[in-house]
VMD Tcl script that builds the backbone (N, CA, C; Angstrom):
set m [mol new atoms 246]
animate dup $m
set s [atomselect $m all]
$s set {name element resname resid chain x y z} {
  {N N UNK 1 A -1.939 -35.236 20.320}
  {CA C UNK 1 A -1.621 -33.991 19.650}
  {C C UNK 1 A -1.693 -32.850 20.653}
  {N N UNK 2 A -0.789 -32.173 20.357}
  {CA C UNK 2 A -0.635 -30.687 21.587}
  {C C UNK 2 A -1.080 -29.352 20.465}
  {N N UNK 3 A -1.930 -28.361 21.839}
  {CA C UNK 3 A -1.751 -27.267 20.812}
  {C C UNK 3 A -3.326 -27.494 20.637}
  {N N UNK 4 A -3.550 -26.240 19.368}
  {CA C UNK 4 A -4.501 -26.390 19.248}
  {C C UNK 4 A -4.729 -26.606 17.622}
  {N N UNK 5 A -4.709 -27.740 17.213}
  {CA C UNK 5 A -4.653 -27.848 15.772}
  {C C UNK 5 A -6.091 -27.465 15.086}
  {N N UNK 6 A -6.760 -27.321 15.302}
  {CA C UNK 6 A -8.610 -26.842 14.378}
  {C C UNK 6 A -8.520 -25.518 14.402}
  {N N UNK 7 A -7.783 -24.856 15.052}
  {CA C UNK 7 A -7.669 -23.154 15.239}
  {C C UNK 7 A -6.242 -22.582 14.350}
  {N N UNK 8 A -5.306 -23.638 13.998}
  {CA C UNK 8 A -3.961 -22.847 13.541}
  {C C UNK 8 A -4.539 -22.868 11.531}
  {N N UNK 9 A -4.008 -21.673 11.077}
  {CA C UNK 9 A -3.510 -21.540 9.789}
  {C C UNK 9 A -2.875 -21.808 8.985}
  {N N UNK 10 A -2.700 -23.127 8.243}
  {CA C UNK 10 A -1.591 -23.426 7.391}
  {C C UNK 10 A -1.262 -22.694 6.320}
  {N N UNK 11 A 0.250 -22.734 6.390}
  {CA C UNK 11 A 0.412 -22.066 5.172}
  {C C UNK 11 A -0.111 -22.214 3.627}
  {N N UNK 12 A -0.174 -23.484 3.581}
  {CA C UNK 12 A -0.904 -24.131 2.331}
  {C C UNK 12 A 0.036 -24.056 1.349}
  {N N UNK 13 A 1.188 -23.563 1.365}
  {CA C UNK 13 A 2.545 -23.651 -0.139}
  {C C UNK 13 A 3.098 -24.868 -0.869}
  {N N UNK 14 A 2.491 -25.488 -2.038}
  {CA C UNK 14 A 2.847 -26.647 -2.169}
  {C C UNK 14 A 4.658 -26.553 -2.777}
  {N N UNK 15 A 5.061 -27.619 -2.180}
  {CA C UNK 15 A 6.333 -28.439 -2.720}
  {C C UNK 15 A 6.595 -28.908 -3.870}
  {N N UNK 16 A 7.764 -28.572 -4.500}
  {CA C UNK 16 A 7.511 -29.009 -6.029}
  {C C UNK 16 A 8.132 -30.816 -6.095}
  {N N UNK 17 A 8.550 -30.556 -4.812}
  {CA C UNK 17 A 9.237 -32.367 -4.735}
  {C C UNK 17 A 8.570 -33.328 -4.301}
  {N N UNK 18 A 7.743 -33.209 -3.174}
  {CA C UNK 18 A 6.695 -33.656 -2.690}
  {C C UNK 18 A 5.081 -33.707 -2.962}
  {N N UNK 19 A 4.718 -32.596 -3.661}
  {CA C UNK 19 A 3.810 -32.327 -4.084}
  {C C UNK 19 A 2.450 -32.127 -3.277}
  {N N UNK 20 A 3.133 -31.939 -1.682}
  {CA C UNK 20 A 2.325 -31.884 -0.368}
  {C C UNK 20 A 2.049 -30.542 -0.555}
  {N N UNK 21 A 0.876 -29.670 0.294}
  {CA C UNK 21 A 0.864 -28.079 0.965}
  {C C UNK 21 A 1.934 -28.652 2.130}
  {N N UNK 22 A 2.253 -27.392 2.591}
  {CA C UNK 22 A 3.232 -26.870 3.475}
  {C C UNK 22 A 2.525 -26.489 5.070}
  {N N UNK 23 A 2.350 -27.524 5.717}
  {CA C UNK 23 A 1.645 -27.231 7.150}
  {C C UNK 23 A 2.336 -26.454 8.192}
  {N N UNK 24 A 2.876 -26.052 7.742}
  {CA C UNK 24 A 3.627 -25.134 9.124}
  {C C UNK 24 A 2.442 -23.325 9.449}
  {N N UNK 25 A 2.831 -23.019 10.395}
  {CA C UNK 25 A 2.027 -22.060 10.498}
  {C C UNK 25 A 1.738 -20.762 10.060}
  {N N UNK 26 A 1.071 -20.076 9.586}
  {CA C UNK 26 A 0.860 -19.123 8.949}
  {C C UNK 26 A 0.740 -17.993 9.694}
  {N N UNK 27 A 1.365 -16.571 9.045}
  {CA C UNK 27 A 1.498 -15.559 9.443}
  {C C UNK 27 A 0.467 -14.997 9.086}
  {N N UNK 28 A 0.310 -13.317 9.150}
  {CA C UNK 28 A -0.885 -12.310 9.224}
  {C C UNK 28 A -1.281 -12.611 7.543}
  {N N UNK 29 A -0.407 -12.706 7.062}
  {CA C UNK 29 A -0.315 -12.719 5.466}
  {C C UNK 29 A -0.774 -14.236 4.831}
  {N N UNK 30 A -0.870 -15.021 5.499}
  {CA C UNK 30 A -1.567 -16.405 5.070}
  {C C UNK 30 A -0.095 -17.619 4.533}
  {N N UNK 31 A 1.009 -16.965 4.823}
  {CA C UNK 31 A 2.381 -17.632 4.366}
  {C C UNK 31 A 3.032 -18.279 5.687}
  {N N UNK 32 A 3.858 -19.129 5.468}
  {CA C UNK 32 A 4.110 -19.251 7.052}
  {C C UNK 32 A 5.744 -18.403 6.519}
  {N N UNK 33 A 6.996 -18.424 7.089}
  {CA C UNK 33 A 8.103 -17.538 7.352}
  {C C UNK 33 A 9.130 -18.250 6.312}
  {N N UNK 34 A 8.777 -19.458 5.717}
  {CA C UNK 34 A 9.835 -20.140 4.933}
  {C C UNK 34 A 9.381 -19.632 3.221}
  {N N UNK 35 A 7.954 -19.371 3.202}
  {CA C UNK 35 A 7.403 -19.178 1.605}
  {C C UNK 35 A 7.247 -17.963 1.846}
  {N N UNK 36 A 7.577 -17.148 1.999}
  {CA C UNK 36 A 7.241 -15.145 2.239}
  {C C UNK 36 A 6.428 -14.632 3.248}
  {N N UNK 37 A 6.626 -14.927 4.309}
  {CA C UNK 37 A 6.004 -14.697 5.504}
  {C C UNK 37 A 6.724 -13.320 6.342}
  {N N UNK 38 A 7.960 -13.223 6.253}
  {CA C UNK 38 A 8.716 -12.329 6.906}
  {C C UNK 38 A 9.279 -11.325 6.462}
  {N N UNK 39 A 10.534 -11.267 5.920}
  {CA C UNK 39 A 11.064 -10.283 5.244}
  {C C UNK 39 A 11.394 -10.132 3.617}
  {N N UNK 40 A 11.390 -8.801 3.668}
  {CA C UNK 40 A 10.706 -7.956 2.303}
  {C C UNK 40 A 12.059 -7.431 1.439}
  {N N UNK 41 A 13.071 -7.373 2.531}
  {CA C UNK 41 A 14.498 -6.963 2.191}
  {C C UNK 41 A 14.447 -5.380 2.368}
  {N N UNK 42 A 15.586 -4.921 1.835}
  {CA C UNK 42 A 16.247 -3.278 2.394}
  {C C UNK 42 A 14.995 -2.512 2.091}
  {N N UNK 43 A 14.237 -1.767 2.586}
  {CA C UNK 43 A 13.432 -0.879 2.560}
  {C C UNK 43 A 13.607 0.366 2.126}
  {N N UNK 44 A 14.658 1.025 3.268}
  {CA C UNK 44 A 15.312 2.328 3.848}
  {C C UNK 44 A 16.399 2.494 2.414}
  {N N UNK 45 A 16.806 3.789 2.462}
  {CA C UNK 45 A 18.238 3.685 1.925}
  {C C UNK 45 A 19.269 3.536 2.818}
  {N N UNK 46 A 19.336 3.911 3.952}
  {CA C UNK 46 A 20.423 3.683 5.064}
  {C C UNK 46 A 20.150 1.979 5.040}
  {N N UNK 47 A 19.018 1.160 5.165}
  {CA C UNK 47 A 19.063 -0.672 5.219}
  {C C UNK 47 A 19.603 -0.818 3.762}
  {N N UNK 48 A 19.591 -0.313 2.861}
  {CA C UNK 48 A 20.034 -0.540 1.251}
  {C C UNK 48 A 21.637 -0.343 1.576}
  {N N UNK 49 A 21.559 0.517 2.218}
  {CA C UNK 49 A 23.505 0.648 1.744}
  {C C UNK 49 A 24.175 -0.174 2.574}
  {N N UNK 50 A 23.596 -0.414 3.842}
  {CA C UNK 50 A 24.234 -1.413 4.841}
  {C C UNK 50 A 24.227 -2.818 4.374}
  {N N UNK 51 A 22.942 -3.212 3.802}
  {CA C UNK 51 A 23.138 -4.433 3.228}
  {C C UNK 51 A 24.233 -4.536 1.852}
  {N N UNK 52 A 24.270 -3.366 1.329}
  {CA C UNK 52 A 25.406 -3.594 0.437}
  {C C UNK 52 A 26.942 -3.408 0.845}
  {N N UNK 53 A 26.725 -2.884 1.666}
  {CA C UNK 53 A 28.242 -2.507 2.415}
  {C C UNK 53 A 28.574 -4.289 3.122}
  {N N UNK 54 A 27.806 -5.093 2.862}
  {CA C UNK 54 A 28.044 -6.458 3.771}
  {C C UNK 54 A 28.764 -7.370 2.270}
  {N N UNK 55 A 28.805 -6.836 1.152}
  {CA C UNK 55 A 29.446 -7.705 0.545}
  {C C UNK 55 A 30.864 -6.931 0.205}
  {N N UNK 56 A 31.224 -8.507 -0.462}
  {CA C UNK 56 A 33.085 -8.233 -0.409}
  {C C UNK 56 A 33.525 -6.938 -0.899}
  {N N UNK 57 A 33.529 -7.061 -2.675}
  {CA C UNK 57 A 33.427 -5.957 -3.348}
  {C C UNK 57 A 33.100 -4.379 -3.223}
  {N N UNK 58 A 31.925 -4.511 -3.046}
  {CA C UNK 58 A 30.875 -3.484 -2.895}
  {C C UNK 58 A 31.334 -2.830 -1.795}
  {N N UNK 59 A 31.317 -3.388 -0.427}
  {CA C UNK 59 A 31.717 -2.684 0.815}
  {C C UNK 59 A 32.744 -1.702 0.612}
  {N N UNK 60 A 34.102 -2.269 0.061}
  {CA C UNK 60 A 34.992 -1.489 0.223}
  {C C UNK 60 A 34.601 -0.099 -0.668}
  {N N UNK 61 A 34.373 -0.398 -1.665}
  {CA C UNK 61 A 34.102 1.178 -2.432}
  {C C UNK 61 A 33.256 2.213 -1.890}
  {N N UNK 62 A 32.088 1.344 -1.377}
  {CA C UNK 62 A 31.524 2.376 -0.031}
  {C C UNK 62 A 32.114 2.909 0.968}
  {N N UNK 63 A 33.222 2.349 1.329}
  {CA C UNK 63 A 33.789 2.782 2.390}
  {C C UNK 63 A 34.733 3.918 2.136}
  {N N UNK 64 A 35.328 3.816 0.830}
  {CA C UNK 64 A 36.146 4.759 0.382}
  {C C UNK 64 A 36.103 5.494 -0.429}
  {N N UNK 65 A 34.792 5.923 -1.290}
  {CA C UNK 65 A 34.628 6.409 -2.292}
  {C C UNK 65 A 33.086 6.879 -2.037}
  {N N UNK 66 A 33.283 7.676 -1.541}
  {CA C UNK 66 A 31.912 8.944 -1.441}
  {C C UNK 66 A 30.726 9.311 -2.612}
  {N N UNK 67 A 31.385 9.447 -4.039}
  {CA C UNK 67 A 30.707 9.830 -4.938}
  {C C UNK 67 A 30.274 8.174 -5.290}
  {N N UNK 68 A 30.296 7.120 -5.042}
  {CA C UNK 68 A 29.972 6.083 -5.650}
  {C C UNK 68 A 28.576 5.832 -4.657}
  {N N UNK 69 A 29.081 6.286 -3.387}
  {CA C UNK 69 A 27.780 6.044 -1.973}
  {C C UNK 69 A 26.827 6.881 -2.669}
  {N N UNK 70 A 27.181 7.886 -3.202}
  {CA C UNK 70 A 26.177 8.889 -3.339}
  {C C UNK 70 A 25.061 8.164 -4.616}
  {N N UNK 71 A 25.889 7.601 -5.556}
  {CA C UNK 71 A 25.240 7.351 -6.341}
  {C C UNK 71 A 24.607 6.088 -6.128}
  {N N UNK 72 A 24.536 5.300 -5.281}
  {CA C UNK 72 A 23.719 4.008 -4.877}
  {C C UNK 72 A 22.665 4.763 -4.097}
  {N N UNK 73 A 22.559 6.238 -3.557}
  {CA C UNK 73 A 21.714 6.692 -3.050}
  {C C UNK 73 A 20.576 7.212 -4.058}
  {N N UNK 74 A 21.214 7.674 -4.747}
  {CA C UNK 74 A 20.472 8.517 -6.017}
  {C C UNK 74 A 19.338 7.535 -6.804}
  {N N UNK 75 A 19.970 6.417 -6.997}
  {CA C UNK 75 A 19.487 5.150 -8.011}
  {C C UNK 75 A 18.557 4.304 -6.810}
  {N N UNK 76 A 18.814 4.418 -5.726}
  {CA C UNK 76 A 17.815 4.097 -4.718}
  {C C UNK 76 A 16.289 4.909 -4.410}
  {N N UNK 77 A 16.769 6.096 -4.551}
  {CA C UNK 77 A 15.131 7.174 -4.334}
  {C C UNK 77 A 14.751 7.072 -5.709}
  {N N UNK 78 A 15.713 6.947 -6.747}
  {CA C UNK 78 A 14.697 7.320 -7.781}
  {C C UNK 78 A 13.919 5.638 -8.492}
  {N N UNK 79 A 14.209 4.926 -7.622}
  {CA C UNK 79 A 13.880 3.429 -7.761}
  {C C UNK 79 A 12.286 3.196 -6.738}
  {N N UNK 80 A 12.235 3.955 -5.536}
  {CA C UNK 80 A 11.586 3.663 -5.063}
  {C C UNK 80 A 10.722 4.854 -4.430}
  {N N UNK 81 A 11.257 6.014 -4.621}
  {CA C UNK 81 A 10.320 7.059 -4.299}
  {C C UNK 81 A 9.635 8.050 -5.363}
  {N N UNK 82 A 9.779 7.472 -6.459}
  {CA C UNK 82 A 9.196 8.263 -7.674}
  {C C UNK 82 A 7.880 8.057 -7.912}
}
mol reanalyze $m
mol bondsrecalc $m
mol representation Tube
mol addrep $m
């Protein structure tokens, strides 16, 4: 065995197929990066609109329609900064 296995953190996430914990390594948060270890999704409103500007639909109306941007902005602060 390589490494130092008595010192690493498992994630401990059991499998609903296997019915094993999940040994891979764990982040600051006690998850390893596959069960919620990493990302949290759009934060920002500028990361909110970019991630929506990445789908089919959605993009284009952002791109061309100002009062619709505005209003994914509006429904964004008042979602998360109230």
């Amino acid at each position: 065995m390589t490494g130092r296995p008595l010192k690493k953190i498992e994630c401990g996430a059991y499998a609903r197929s296997t019915k094993l914990p999940c040994r891979a390594k764990a982040l600051d948060n006690g998850k390893c990066r596959m069960h919620g270890g990493l990302s949290v999704g759009a934060v920002t409103t500028e990361g909110h609109l970019t991630s929506l500007s990445n789908l089919k639909n959605v993009g284009d109306k952002i791109a061309t329609d100002d009062s619709y941007k505005q209003k994914i902005i509006n429904e964004h602060k008042e979602k998360h900064y109230v």
